[in-house]
N, CA, C and O atoms as a GROMACS GRO file, in nm:
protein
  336
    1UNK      N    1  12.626   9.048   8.952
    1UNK     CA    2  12.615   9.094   9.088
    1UNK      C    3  12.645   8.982   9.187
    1UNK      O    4  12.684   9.005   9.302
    2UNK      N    5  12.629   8.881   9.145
    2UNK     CA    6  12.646   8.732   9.262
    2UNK      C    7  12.760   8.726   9.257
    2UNK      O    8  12.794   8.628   9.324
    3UNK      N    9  12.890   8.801   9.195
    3UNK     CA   10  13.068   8.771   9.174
    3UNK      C   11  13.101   8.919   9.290
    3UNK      O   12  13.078   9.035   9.257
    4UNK      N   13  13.148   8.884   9.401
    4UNK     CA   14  13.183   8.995   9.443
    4UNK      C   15  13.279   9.069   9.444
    4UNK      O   16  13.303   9.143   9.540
    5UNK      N   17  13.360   9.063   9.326
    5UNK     CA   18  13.493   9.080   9.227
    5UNK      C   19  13.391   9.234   9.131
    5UNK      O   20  13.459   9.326   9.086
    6UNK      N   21  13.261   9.237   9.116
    6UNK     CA   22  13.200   9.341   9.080
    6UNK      C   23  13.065   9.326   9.137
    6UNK      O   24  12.998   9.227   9.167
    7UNK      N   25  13.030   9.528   9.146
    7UNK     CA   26  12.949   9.560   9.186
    7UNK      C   27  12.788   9.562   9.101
    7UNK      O   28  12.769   9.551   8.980
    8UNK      N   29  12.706   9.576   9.190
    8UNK     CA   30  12.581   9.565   9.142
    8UNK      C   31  12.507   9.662   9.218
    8UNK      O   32  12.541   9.679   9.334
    9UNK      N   33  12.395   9.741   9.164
    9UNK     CA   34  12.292   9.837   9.216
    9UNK      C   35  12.225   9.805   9.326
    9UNK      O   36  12.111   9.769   9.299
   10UNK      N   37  12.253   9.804   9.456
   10UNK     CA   38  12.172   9.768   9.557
   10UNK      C   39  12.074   9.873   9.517
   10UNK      O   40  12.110   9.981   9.470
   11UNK      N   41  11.921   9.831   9.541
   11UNK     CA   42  11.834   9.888   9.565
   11UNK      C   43  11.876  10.041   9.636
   11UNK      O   44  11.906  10.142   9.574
   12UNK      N   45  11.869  10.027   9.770
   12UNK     CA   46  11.845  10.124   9.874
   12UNK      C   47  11.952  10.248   9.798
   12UNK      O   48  11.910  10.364   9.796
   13UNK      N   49  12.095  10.216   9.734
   13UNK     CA   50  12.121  10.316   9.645
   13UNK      C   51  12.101  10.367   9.526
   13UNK      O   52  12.138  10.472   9.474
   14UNK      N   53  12.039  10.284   9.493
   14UNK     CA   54  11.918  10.322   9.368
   14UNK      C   55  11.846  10.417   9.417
   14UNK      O   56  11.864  10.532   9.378
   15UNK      N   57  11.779  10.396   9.483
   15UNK     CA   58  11.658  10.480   9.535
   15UNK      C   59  11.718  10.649   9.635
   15UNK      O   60  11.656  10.751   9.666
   16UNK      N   61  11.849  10.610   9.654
   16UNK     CA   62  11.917  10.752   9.749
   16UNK      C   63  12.034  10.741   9.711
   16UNK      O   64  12.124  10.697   9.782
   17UNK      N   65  12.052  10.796   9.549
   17UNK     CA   66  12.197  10.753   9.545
   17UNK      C   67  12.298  10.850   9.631
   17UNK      O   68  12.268  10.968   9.653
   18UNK      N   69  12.431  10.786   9.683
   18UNK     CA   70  12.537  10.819   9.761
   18UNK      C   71  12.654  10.759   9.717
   18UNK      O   72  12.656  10.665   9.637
   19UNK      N   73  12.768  10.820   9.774
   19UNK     CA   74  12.879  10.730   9.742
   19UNK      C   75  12.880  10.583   9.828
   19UNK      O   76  12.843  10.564   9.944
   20UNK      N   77  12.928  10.497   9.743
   20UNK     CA   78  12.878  10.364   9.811
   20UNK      C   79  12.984  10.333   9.960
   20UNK      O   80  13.105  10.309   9.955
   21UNK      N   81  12.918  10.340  10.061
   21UNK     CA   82  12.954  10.298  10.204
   21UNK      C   83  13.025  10.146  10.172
   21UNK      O   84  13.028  10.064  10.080
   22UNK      N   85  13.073  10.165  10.295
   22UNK     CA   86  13.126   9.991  10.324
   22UNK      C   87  13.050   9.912  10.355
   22UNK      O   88  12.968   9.942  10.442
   23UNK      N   89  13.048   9.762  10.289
   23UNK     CA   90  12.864   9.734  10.264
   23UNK      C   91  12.884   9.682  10.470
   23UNK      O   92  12.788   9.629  10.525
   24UNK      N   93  13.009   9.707  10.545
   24UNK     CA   94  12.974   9.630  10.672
   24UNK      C   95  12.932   9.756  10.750
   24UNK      O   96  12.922   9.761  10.873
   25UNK      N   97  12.916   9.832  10.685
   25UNK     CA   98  12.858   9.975  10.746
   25UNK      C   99  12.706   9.968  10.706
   25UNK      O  100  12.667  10.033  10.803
   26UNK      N  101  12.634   9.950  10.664
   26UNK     CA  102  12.522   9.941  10.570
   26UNK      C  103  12.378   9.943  10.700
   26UNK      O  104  12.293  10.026  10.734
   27UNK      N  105  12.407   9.834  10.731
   27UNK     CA  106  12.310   9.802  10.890
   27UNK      C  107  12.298   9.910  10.985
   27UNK      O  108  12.193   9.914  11.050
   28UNK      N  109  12.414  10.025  11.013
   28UNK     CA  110  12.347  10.140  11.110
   28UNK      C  111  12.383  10.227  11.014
   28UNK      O  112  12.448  10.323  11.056
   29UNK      N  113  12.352  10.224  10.850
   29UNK     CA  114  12.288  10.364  10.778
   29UNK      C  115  12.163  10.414  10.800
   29UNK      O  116  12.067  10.356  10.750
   30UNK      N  117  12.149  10.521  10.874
   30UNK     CA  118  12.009  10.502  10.878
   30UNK      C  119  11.887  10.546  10.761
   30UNK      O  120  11.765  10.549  10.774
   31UNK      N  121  11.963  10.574  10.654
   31UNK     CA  122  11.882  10.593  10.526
   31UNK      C  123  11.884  10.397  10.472
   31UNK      O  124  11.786  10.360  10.407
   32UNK      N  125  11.998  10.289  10.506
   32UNK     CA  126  11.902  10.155  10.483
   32UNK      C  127  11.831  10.111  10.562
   32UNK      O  128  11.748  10.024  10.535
   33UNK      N  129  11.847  10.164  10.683
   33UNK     CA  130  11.787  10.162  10.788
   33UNK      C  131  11.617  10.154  10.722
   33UNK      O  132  11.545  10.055  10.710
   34UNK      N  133  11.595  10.274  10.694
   34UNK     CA  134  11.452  10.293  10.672
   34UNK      C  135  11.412  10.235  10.544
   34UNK      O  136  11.292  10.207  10.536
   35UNK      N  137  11.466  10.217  10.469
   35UNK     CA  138  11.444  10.142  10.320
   35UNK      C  139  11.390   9.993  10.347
   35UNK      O  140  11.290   9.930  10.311
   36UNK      N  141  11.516   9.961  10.435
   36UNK     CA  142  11.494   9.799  10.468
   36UNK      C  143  11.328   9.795  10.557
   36UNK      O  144  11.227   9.774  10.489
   37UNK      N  145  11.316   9.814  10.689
   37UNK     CA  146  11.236   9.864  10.728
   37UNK      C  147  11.086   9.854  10.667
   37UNK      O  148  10.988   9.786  10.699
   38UNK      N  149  11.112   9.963  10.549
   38UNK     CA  150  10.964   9.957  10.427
   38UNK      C  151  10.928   9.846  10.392
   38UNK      O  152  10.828   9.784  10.427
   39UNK      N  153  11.048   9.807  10.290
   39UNK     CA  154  11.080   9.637  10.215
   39UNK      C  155  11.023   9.564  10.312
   39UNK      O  156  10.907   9.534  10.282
   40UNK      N  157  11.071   9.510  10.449
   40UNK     CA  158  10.998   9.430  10.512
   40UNK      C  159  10.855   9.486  10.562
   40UNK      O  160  10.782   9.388  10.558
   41UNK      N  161  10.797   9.573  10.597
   41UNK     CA  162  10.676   9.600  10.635
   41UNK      C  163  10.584   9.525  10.506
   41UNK      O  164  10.486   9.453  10.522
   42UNK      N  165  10.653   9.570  10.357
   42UNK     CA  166  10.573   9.578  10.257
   42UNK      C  167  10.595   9.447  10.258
   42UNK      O  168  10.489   9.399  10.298
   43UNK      N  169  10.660   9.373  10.239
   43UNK     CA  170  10.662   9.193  10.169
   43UNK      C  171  10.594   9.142  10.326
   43UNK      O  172  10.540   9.038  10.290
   44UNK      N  173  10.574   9.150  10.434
   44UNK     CA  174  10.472   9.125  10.488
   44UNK      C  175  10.335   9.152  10.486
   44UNK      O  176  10.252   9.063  10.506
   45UNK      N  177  10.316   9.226  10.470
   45UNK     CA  178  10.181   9.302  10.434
   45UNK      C  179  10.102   9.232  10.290
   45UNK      O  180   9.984   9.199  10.276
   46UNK      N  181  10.162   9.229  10.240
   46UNK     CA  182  10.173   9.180  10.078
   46UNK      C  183  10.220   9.103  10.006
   46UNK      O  184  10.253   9.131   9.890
   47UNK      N  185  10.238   8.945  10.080
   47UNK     CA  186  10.291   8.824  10.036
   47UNK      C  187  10.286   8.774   9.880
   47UNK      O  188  10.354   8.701   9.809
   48UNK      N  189  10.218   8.820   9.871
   48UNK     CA  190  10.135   8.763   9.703
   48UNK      C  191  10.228   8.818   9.581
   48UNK      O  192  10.275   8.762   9.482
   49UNK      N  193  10.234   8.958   9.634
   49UNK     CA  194  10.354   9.051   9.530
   49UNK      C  195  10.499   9.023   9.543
   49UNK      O  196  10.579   9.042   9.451
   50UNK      N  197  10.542   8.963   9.700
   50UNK     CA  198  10.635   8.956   9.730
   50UNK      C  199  10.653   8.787   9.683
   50UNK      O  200  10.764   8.740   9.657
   51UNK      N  201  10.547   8.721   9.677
   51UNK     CA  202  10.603   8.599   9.588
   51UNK      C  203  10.654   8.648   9.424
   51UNK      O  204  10.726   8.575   9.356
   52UNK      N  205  10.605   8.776   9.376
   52UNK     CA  206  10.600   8.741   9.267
   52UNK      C  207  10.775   8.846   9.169
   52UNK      O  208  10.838   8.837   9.064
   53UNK      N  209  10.774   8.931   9.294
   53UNK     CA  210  10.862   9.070   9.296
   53UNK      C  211  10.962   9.053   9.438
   53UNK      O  212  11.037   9.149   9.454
   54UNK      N  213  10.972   8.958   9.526
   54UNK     CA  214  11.046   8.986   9.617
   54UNK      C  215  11.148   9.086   9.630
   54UNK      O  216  11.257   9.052   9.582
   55UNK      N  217  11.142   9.207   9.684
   55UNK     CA  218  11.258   9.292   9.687
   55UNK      C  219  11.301   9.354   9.849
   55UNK      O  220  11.220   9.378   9.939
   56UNK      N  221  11.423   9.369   9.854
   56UNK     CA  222  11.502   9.411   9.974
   56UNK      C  223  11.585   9.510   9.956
   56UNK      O  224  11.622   9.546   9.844
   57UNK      N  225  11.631   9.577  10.087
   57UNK     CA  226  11.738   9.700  10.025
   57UNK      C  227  11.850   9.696   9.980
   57UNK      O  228  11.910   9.781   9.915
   58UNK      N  229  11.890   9.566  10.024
   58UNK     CA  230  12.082   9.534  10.026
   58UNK      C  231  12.092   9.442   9.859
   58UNK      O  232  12.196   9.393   9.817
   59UNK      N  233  11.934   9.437   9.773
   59UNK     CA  234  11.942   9.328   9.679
   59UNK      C  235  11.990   9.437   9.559
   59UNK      O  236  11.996   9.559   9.575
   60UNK      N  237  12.013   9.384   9.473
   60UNK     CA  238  12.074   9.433   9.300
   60UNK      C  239  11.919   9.404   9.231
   60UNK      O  240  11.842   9.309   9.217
   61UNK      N  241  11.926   9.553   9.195
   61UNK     CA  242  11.756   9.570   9.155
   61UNK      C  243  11.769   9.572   9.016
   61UNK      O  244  11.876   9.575   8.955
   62UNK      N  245  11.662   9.569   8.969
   62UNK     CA  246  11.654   9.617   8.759
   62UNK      C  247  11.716   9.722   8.712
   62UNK      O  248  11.775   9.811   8.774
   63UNK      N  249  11.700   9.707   8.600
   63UNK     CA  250  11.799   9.859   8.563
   63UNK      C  251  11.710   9.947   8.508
   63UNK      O  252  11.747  10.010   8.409
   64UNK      N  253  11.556   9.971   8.568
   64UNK     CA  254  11.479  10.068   8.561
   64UNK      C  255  11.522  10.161   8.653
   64UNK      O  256  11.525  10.269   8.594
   65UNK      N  257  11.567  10.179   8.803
   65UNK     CA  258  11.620  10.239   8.885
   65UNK      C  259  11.712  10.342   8.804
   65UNK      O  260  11.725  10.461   8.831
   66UNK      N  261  11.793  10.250   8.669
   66UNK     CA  262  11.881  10.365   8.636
   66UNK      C  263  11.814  10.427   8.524
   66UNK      O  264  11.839  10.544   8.499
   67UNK      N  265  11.755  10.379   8.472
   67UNK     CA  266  11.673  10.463   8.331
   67UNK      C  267  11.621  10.544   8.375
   67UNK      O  268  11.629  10.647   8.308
   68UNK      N  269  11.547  10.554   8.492
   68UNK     CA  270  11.483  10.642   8.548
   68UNK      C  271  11.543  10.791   8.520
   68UNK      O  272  11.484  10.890   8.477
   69UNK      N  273  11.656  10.778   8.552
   69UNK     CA  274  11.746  10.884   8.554
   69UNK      C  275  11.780  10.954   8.380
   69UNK      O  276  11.846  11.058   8.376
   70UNK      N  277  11.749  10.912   8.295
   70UNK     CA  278  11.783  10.959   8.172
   70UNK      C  279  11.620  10.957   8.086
   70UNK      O  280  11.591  11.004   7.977
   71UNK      N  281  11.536  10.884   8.184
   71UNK     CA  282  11.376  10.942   8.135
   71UNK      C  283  11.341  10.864   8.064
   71UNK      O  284  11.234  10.885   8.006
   72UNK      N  285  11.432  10.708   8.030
   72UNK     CA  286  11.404  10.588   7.945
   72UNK      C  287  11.316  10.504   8.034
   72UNK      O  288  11.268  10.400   7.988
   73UNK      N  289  11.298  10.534   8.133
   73UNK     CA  290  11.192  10.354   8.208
   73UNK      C  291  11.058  10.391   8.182
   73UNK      O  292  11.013  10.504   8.167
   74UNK      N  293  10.987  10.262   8.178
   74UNK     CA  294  10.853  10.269   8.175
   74UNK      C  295  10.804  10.300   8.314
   74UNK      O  296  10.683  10.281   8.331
   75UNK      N  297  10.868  10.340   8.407
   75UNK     CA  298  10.790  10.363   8.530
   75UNK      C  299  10.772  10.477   8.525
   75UNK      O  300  10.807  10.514   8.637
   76UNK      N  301  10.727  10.595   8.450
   76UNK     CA  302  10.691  10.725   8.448
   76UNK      C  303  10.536  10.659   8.361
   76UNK      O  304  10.423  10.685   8.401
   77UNK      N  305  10.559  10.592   8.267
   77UNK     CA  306  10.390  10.549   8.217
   77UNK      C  307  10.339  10.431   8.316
   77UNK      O  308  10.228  10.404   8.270
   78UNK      N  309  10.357  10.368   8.400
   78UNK     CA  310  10.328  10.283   8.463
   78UNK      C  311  10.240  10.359   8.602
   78UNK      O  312  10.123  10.348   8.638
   79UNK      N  313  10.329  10.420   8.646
   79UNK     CA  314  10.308  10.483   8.758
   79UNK      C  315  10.266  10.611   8.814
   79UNK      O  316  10.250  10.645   8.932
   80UNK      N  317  10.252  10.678   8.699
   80UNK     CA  318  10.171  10.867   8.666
   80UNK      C  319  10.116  10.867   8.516
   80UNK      O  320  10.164  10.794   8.429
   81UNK      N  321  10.025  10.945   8.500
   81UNK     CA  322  10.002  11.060   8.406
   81UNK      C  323  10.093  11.122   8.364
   81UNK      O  324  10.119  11.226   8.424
   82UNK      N  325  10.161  11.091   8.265
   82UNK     CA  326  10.243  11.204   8.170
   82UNK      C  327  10.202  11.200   8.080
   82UNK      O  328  10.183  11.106   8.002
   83UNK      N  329  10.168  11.374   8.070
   83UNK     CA  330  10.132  11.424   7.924
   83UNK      C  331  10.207  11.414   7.826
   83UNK      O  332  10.328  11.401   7.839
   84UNK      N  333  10.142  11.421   7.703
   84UNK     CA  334  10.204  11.415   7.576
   84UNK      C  335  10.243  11.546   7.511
   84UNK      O  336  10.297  11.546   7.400
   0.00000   0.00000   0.00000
C-alpha cells in the first residue's frame, strides 16, 4: 500500500464499499467526510487505543474488513453473540 503504483483498502471503503473515487476527490465525499470525522472524535476521546490501534479513513486497514465479507474474520466472535 506505501507503492502508489498499487492500491490498498482505505478504511472508509472498507467500511462503504463504492467504486473507488479520485483519492483528490475524497475530502468533500461526504460519506469520508463522516468516517474521518468519527476516526478523529474517537482517537481523541481515546488516546490509549489510539496509541495502540491508530486508525483513519484515508489509511489501508487489515484484511478483516475483507473477510468480513465471506464470514472468515474473527470480528463476528469478537464483537457479537453468534450462535452455534
Amino acid at each position: 500500500a506505501a507503492d502508489p503504483r498499487h492500491q490498498g483498502l482505505e478504511l472508509w471503503l472498507a467500511e462503504f464499499p463504492q467504486p473507488r473515487p479520485p483519492r483528490e476527490t475524497w475530502s468533500q465525499n461526504p460519506v469520508f467526510q463522516q468516517l474521518d470525522a468519527q476516526f478523529t472524535k474517537a482517537n481523541e476521546e481515546n488516546p490509549e487505543y489510539t496509541g495502540l490501534h491508530f486508525m483513519t479513513a484515508d489509511e489501508v486497514e487489515e484484511c478483516w474488513q475483507l473477510l468480513r465479507q465471506s464470514l472468515h474474520s474473527v470480528s463476528y466472535e469478537t464483537l457479537a453473540h453468534v450462535p452455534t
